[in-house]
Structures are given as structure tokens and as C-alpha cells.
C-alpha positions as CSV (number, residue, x, y, z in Angstrom):
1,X,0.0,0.0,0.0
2,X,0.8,3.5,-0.5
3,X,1.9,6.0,2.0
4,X,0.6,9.5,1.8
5,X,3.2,11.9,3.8
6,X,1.9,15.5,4.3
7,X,4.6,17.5,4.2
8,X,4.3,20.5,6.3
9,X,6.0,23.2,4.8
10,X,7.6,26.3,7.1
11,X,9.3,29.7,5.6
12,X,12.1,31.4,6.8
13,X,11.5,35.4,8.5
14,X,9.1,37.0,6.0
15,X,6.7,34.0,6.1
16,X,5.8,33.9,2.7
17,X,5.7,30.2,2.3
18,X,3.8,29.8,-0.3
19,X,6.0,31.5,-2.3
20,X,8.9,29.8,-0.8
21,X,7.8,26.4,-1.3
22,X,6.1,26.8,-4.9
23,X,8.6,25.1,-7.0
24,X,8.6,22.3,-4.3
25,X,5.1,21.3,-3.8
26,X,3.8,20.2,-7.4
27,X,6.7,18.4,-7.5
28,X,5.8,16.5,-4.1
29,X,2.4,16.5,-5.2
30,X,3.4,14.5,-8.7
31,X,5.5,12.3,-5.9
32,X,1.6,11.4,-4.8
33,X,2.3,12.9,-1.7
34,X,0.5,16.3,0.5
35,X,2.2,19.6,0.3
36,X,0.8,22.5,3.3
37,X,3.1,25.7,3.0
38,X,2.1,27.0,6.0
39,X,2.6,31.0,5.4
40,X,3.0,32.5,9.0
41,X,2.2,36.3,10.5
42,X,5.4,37.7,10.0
43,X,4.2,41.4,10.2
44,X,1.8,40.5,12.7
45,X,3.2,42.1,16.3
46,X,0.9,40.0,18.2
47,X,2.3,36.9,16.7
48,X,5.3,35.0,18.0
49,X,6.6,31.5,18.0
50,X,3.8,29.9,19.9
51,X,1.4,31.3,17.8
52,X,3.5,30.2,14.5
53,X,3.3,26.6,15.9
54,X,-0.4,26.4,16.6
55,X,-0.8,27.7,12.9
56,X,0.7,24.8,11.7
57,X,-0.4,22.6,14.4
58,X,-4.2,23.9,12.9
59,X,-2.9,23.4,9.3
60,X,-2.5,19.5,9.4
61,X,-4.9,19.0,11.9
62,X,-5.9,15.4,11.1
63,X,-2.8,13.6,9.0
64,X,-1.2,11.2,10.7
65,X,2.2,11.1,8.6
66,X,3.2,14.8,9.2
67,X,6.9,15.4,8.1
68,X,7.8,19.4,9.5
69,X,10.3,20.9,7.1
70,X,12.1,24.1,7.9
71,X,13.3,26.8,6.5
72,X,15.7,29.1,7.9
73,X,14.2,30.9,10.7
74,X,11.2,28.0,10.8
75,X,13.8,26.0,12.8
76,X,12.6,27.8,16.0
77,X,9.1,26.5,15.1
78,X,9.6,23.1,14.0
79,X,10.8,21.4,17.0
80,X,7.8,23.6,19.2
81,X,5.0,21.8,16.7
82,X,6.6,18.4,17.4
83,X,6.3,19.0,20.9
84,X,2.5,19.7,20.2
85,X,1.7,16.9,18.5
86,X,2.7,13.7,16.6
87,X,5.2,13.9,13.5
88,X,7.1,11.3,11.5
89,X,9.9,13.1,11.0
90,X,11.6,17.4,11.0
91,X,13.8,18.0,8.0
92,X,16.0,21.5,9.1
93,X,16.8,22.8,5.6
94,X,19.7,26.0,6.1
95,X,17.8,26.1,9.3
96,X,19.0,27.4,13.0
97,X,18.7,25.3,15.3
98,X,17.5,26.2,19.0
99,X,18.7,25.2,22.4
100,X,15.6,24.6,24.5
101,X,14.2,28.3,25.5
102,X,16.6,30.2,23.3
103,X,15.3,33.1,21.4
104,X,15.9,33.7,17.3
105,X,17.0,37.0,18.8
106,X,20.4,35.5,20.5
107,X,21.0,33.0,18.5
108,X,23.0,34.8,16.3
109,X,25.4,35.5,19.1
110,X,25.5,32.1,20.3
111,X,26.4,30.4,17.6
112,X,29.1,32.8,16.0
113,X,26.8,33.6,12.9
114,X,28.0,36.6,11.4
115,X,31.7,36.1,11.9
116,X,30.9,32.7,10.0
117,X,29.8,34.5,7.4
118,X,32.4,36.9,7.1
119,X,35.0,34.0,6.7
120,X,32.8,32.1,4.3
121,X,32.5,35.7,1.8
122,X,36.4,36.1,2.0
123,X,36.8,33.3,1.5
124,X,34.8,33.1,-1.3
125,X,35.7,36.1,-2.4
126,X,32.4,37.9,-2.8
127,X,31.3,41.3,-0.6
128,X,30.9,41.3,3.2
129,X,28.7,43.8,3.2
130,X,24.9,42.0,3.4
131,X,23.0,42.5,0.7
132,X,20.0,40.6,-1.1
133,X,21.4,39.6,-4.1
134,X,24.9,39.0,-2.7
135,X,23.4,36.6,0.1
136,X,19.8,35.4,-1.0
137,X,19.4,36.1,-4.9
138,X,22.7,34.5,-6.4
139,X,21.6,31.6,-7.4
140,X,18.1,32.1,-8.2
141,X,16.4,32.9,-12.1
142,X,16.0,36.2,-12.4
143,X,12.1,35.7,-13.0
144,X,12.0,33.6,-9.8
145,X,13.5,36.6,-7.9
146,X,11.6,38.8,-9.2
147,X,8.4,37.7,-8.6
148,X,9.1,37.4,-5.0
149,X,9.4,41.0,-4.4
150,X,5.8,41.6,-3.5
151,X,6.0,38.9,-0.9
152,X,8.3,40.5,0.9
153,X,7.3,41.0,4.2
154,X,9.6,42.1,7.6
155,X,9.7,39.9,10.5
156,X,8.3,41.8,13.6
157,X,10.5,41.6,17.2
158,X,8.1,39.6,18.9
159,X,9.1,36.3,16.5
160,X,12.7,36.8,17.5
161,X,11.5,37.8,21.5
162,X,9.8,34.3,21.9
163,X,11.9,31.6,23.2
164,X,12.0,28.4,21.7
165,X,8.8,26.6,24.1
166,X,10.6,23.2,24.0
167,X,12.2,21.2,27.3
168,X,14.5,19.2,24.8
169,X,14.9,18.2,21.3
170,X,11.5,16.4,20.2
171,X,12.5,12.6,20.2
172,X,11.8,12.1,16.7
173,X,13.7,11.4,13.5
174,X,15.5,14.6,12.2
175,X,17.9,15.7,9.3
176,X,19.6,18.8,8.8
177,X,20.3,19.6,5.3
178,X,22.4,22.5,4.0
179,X,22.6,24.2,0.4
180,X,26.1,23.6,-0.4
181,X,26.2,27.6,-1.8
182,X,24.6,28.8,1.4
183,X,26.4,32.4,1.7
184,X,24.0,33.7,4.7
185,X,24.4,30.3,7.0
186,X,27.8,28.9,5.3
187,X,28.0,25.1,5.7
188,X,31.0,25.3,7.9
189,X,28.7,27.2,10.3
190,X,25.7,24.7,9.8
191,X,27.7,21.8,10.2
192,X,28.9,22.8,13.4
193,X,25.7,23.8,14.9
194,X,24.5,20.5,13.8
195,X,26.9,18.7,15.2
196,X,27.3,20.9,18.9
197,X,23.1,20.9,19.5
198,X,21.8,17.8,18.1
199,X,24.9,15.6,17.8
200,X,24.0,15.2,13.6
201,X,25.8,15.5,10.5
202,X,24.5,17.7,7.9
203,X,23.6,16.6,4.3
204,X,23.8,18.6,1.1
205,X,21.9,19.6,-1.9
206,X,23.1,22.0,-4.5
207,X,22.6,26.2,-4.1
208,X,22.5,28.8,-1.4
209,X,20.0,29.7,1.1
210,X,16.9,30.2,-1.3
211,X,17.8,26.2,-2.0
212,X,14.0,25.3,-2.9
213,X,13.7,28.2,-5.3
214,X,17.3,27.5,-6.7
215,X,17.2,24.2,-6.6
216,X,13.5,22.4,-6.3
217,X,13.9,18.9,-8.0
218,X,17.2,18.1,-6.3
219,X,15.8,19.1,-2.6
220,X,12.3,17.6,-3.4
221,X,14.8,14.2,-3.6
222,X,15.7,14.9,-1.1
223,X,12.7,15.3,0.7
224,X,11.8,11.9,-0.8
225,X,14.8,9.6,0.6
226,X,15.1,8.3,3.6
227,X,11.5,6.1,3.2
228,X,9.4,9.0,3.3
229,X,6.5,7.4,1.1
230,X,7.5,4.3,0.7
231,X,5.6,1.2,-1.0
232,X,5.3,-1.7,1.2
């Protein structure tokens, strides 16, 4: 018989993940699979993590085979939905990762962020100074990037105030995948992270941050492996 995974699909800050996800999900959809890009109130001030998990706590209310994928920033949410209610699995995709009660707001600190990325761009031997298309855009068709510019939205304090509601790591199968060309969260960064908070290595796919927009049919393989919809 077949197994129908839902795939539960979380942005980065902005919360556009509709947009996001939109080269992913028909191709999970082909795959025979459910696809729920779960766009979250990033302009809303009222709104912070707890409320981003209960939104996609409410968005696959019912499925059983719930896989949480996360975007960037939707690390902090992930591992607060699997503490609300059954999942299969979290994929972290270029994702942080929180310490139980840590806030999006230190994070940065904590984990060295920006000097990582500093190394990782001379290194590379592109600008330091941050910039959309230096850090985000690189990689993508210039008609993908353009038509998210009126999906932009800014991500409000309270998201980065909230801690991360969890008491520990949700016992559950997790992978953290990294875009190889990641110039915001450089792999070095990622795989260290990985490897200090949840004691995991981290796979790769090809491009940089924006890796389902740059990249959708090699991540949505990725998505795929592992069992995830399996025949049996």
C-alpha cells in the first residue's frame, strides 16, 4: 500500500511560504504525496513562535504522517510543533537550530553567525557587506527573484522575542540539510551547529540559502529519501 506523507512546509522570516515552497510542492504533489506551505504572521506584532506553531499545528490537523520541514528561521518553530503533537519526521533545511528556550534574537550570538559569514565571503571572495542579491538572490532565475518581491514582508520583534517553548529536542527522526552555496548560513557554520546541538551531521543539496527556489527537483529528492512514502 501506499503511504501518503503530508509535508508541512515552514518559511524562513518574512513568512511567505507559499512562495517559498512553490517550485517544491507540485513536484511532491506529482510524488503522490500532500504539500501544506504553511505561510506564517510575519508582520503581525501580536504573533510570535507559539502562535506560528499552533498555525501549523491547525494546518494539518488530522494527518497522521506529518513530516515538519524548515526553513531558515522555521527552525525555531519546527521542533515547538513536534512538541504539540505527533510527526514522522523534522527536515531542518539552512535552518537554525535552537537550544531549548533560546530566542531567534540571541541565537546569532550564540552560535558565531556573522563572523561565519564573514569568513565564508572572504573566503569566497564575494562582498561582506549584506545584501540581497549578494546573500539570498545569487543563485536564483532572475524571474523567480523577481516575482518574490511583492512577498516581501519584515519579520516583527516579537518572533525573534519568543523563546524556543521546548524542554528538549523532540524525540523524533531529524535531518539537517544544507545548500552547499549557502552564503548567509555557510555550511561550515551549519555543520557545526548541527553537530554541537543535536549531535547530527549535515547533508547537502546543490545552491545557497533560497535552495528550494534555486534548486526544487534536487531538494524535493531529497525530501523523498530516507523512506518517506515508501511502498510496502
Amino acid at each position: 500500500m501506499w503511504t501518503v506523507t503530508t509535508f508541512a512546509l515552514l518559511p524562513g522570516a518574512g513568512g511567505a511560504a507559499a512562495w517559498y515552497w512553490h517550485r517544491v510542492v507540485p513536484l511532491l504533489e506529482s510524488a503522490r504525496h500532500e504539500a501544506v506551505a504553511v505561510d506564517l504572521p510575519a508582520d503581525d506584532a501580536d504573533a510570535g513562535l507559539p502562535e506560528y506553531a499552533a498555525l501549523v499545528e491547525s494546518a494539518v490537523a488530522g494527518r497522521d504522517d506529518v513530516v515538519v520541514v524548515a526553513q531558515s528561521m522555521g527552525g525555531f518553530t519546527a521542533p515547538m510543533v513536534a512538541a504539540r503533537r505527533p510527526v514522522s519526521g523534522i527536515v531542518l533545511l539552512n535552518a537554525m537550530v535552537p537550544l531549548p528556550g533560546e530566542t531567534a534574537g540571541a541565537w546569532w550570538d550564540a552560535v558565531g553567525s556573522e563572523d561565519a559569514r564573514l569568513a565564508a565571503a572572504r573566503a569566497g571572495g564575494y562582498p561582506t557587506e549584506m545584501d540581497l542579491d549578494t546573500y539570498f538572490l545569487h543563485d536564483l532565475d532572475p524571474d523567480v527573484a523577481a516575482s518574490g518581491e511583492q512577498h516581501q514582508r519584515q519579520e516583527v520583534d516579537r518572533a525573534f522575542e519568543t523563546p524556543c517553548d521546548i524542554e528538549r529536542w523532540p524525540d523524533v527522526p531529524t535531518r539537517v540539510v544544507a545548500g552547499a552555496g549557502d552564503r548567509f548560513f555557510p555550511l561550515a557554520l551549519q555543520r557545526r551547529v548541527a553537530r554541537d546541538r543535536l549531535g547530527l551531521d549535515v547533508d547537502t543539496v546543490p545552491g545557497g540559502h533560497l535552495a528550494a527556489l534555486s534548486h526544487p527537483a534536487e531538494l524535493t529528492a531529497y525530501l523523498l529519501a530516507e523512506g518517506h512514502g515508501s511502498t510496502g
